[in-house]
C-alpha positions in Angstrom: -13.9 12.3 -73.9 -11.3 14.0 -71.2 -7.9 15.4 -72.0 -6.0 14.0 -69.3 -2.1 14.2 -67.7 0.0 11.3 -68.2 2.4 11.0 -65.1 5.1 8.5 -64.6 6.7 6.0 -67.4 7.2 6.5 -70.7 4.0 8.7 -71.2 5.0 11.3 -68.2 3.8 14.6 -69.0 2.1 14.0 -72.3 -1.6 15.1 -72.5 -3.9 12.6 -74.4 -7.5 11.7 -74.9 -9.6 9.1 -72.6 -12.8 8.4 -73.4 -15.3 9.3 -70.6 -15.5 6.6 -68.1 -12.2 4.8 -68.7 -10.3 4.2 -65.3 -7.3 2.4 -67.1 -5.0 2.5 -70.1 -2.0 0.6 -71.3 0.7 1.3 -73.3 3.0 -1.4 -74.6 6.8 0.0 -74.4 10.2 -1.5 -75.3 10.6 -2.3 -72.1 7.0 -4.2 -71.8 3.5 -3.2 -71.1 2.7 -0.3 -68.5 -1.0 0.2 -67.1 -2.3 3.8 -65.8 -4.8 4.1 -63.6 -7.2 7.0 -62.8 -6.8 9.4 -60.1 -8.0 12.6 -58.8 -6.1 14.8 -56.9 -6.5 18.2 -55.8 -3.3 20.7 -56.3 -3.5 24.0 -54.6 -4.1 27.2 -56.7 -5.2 24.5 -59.3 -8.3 22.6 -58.2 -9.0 19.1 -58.2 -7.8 17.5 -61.7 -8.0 14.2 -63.7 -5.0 11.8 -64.3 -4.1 8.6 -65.8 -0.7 7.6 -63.8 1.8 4.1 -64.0 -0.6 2.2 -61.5 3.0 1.0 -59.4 3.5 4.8 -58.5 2.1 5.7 -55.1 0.3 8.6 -54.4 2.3 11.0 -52.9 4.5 10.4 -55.9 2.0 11.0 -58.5 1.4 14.5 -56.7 4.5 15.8 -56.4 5.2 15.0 -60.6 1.6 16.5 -61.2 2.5 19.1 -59.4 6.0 19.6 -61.3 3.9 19.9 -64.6 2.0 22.4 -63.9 4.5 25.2 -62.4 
């Protein structure tokens, strides 16, 4: 088990639980289903870091919100 960052959709910036080895989630929302992906990243004066984002958000995107939670 991981505790990893949610970023983007209805999850963004909640911490939860994935079981090791899991590279995709979903969460079923009012407004329908939304699937997060795994990525790594690596943030500067943070290291390189686990996270599940929306799987439509592009990567530049999901580094700039990583980055925004954790200043």
């Amino acid at each position: 088990m991981a505790i990893v960052l949610y970023v983007g959709g209805s999850k963004d910036g909640d911490k939860g639980v994935v079981p090791h080895g899991f590279s995709k989630s979903r969460a079923g929302t009012d407004a329908g289903p939304e699937i997060y992906t795994e990525r790594f990243m690596e943030l500067p004066g943070i290291g390189k870091i686990r996270v599940m984002a929306l799987e439509s958000l592009r990567d530049e995107i999901v580094h700039q919100r990583t980055a925004q939670h954790y200043r």
